[in-house]
C-alpha positions as CSV (number, residue, x, y, z in Angstrom):
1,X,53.9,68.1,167.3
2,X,55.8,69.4,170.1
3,X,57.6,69.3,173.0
4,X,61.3,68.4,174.3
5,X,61.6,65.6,172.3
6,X,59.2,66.7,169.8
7,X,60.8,69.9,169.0
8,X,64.0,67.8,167.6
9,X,60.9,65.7,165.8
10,X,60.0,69.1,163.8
11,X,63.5,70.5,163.8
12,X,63.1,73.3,166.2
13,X,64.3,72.4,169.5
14,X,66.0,71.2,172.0
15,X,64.4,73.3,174.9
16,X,60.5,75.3,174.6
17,X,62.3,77.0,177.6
18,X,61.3,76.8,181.2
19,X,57.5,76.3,181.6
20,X,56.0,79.4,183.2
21,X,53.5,79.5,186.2
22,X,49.9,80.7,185.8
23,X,49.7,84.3,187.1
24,X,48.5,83.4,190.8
25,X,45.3,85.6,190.2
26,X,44.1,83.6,187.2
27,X,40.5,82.8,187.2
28,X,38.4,80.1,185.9
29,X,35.8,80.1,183.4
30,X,32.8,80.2,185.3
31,X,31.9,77.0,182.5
32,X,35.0,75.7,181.9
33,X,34.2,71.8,181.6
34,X,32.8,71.5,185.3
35,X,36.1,71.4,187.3
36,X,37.0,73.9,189.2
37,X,40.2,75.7,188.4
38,X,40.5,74.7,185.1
39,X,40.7,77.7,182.5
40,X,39.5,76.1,179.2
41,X,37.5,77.7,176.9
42,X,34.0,76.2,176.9
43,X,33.0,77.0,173.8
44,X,35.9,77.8,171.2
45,X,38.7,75.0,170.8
46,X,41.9,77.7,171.7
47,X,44.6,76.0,169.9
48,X,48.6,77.1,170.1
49,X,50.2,76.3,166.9
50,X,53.1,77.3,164.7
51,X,51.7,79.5,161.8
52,X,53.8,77.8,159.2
53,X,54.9,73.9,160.0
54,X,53.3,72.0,157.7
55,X,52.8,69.1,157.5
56,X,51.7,70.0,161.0
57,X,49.8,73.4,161.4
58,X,49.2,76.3,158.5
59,X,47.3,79.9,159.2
60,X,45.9,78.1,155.8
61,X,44.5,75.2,157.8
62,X,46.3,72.8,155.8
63,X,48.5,71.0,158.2
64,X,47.2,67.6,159.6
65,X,47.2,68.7,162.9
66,X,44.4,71.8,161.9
67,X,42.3,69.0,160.6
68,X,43.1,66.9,164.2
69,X,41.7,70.4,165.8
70,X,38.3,70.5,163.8
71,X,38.0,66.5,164.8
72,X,38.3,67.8,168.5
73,X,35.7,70.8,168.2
74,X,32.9,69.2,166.3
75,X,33.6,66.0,168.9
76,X,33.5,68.3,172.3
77,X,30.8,70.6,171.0
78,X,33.0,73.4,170.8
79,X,31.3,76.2,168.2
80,X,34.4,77.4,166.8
81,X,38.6,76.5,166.6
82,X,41.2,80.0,167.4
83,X,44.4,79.6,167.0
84,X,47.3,81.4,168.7
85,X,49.9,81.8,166.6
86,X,53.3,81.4,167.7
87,X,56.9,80.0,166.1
88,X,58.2,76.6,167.9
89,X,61.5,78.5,169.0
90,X,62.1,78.7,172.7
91,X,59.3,79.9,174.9
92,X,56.5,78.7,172.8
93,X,55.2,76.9,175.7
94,X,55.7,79.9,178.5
95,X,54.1,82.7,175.7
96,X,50.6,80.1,174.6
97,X,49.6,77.2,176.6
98,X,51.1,78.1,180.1
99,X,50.0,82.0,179.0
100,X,46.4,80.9,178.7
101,X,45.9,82.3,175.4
102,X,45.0,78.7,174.5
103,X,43.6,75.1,175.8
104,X,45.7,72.5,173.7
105,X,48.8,71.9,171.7
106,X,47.8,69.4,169.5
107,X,50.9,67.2,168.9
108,X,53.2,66.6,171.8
109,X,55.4,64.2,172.4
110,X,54.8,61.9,175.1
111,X,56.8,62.2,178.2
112,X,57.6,65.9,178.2
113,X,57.4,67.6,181.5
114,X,56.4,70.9,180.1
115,X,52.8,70.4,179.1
116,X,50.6,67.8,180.2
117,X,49.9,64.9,178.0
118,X,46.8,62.7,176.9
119,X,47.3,59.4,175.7
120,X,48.9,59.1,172.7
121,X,47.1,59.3,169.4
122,X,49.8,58.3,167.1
123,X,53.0,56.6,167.3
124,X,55.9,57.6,164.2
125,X,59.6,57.1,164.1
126,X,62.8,59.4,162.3
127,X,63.1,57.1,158.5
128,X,65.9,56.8,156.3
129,X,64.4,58.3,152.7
130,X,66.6,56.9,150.1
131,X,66.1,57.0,146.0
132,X,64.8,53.6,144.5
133,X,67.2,52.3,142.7
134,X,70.5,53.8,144.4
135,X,72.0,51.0,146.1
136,X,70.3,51.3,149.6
137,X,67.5,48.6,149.3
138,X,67.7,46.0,152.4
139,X,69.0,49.1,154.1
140,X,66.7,49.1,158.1
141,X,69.4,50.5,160.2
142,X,71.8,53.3,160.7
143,X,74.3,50.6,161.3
144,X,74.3,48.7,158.2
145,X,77.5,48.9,156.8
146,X,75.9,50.3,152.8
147,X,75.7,53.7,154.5
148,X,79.3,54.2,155.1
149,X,80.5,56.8,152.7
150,X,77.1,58.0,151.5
151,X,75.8,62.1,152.1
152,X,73.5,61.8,154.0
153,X,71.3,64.3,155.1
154,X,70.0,64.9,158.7
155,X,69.2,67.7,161.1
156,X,71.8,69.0,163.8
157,X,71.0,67.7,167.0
158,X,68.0,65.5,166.6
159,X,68.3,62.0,167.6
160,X,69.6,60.3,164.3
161,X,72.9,61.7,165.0
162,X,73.9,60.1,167.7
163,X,73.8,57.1,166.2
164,X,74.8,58.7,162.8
165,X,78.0,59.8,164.7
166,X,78.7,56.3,166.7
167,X,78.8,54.6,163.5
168,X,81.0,57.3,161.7
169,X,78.4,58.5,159.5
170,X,78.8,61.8,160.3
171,X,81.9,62.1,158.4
172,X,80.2,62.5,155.0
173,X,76.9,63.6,156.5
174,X,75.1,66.6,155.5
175,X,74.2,68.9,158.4
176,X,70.9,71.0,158.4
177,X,70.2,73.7,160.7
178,X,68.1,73.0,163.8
179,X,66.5,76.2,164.4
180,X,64.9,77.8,161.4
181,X,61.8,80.1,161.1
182,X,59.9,78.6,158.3
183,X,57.6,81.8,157.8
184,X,60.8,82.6,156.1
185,X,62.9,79.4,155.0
186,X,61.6,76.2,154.0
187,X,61.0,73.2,156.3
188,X,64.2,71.8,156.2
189,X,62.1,68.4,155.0
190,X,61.6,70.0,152.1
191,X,64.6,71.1,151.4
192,X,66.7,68.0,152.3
193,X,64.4,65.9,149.6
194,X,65.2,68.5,147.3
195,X,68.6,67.9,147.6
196,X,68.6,64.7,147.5
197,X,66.7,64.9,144.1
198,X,69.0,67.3,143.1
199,X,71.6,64.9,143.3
200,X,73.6,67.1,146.2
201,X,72.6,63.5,148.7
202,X,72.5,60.0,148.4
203,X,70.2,59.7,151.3
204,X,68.7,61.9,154.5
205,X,67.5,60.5,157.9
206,X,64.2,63.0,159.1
207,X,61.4,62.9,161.0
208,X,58.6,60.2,159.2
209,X,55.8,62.7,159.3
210,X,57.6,65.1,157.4
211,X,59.3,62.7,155.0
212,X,56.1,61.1,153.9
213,X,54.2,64.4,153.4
214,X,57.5,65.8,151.2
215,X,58.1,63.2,149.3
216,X,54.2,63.0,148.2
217,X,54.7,66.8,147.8
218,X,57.3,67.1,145.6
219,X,56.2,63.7,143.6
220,X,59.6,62.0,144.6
221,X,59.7,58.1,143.7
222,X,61.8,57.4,147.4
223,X,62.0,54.5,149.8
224,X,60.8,55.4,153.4
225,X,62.1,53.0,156.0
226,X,60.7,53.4,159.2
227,X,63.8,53.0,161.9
228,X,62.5,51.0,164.5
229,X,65.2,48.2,164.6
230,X,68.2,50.2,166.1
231,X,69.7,48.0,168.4
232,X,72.0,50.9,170.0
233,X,71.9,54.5,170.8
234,X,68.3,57.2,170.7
235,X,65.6,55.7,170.4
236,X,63.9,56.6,166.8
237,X,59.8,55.9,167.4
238,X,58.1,58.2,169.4
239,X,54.5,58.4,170.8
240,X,52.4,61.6,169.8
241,X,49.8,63.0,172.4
242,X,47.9,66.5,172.4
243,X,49.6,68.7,175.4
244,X,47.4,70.5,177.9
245,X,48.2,72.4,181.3
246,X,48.8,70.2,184.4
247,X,45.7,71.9,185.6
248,X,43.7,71.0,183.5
249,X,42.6,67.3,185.0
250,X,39.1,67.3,183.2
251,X,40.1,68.5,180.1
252,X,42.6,66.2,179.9
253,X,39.9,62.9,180.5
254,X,37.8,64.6,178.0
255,X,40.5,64.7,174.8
256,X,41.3,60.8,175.8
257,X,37.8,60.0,175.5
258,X,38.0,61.7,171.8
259,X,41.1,59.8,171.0
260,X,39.6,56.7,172.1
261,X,36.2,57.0,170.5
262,X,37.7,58.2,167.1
263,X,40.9,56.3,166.9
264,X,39.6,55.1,163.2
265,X,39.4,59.0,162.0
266,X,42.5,60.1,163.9
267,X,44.3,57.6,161.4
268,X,42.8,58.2,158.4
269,X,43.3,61.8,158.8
270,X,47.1,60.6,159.3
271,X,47.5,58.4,156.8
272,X,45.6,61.4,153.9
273,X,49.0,63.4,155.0
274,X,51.5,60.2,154.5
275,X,52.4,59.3,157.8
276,X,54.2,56.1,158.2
277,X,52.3,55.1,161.6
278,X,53.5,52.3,163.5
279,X,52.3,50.2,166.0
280,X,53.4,49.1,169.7
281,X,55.0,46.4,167.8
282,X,56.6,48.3,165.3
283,X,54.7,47.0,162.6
284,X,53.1,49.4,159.5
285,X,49.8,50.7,160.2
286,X,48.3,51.0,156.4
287,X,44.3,51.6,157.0
């Protein structure tokens, strides 16, 4: 998932850098979905991915969001998925989508002027991931007053530390670096359960996607607590659409039509990678 705010979601933001115009002599596919002016592939998916985010996207195919991709093929009778293959540091945006060397990002997060978005296919939120057992059950809040003094872990500049920092948590904290190529470092989700099995935290506040895929990873006994009852500061849930070009009016109306008819697989293929999915009224979503 990417995206202004999503970027800080995965760790690798905060800016995909300024979104580059269509070269003016750009044509369209003389099948490209029907509307004219659109430059989507009419028979291979073109995806733009990173080539090593998982739980998200893998050259492997592993990541969630490959899955999501096959979904969107088979459903738009597309024969085949490609992939361009590109790290989420700045520009990603400018050197894929905007580049036309592909049709879709397939996790965006909604409300990002870069990309286009379709309606949103999942909705997640930044957890707290704590140990059972270490005196941090009842914990649903960055403000509760058990966190004061703990190492915690969290990654520079994402959301959580704002409200980490008003709340003088920051003091103690743990600080991760934002921008890290994981073709040749770890996701710094794995690394901050790690750590926090290791004994070197008490506690780390990431993105839910990543924490629940981890933690299932690693086999790590933790407690996930989705953050969705700050009262103050960033907001911590986010809603998760597939980004497309601002062109691209059809293709857009074509993806919300797959979201809508196949909500029910869209989830499961979600909840097989640990999500912690919540609702519009921040409530679970188990099945």
């Amino acid at each position: 998932m990417i995206g202004r705010d999503a970027l800080k979601l995965r760790f690798v933001l905060p800016m995909l850098g300024a979104l580059a115009l269509l070269p003016a002599n750009a044509q369209a596919q003389d099948a490209g979905l029907g509307a004219a002016g659109e430059l989507v592939d009419p028979d291979i998916l073109r995806v733009c991915a990173d080539p090593s985010n998982m739980p998200f996207t893998d050259e492997s195919g592993e990541g969630f969001e490959n899955r999501l991709a096959d979904l969107v093929a088979a459903k738009t009778g597309r024969k085949s998925v490609a992939y361009t293959w590109f790290p989420l540091v700045a520009g990603f945006v400018r050197n894929t989508l905007a580049a036309n060397r592909c049709d879709i990002i397939m996790g965006y997060a909604q409300g990002d002027e870069l990309v286009q978005n379709t309606n949103a296919y999942y909705r997640s939120s930044y957890v707290l991931v704590h140990p059972k057992g270490n005196g941090m059950e009842g914990v649903e809040t960055i403000e509760d007053p058990k966190l004061t003094g703990k190492r915690i872990g969290v990654v520079e500049s994402t959301p959580p530390t704002a409200n980490m920092a008003a709340n003088k948590l920051m003091r103690t904290a743990k600080i991760y670096p934002l921008a890290v190529d994981t073709r040749l470092t770890p996701s710094m989700g794995e690394v901050m359960i790690k750590d926090m099995l290791a004994g070197k935290i008490d506690a780390a506040v990431m993105w839910g996607p990543m924490a629940g895929y981890y933690a299932k990873q690693l086999g790590a006994d933790l407690t996930i607590v989705p953050l969705v009852k700050e009262k103050t500061g960033s907001r911590m849930s986010y809603r998760i659409t597939m980004g497309v070009r601002p062109s691209d009016q059809e293709w857009k109306r074509t993806l919300n039509r797959v979201i809508r008819e196949n909500q029910a697989e869209i989830t499961r293929i979600l909840l097989d990678y640990d999500v912690p999915l919540i609702d519009e009224h921040d409530n679970p979503i188990t099945q």
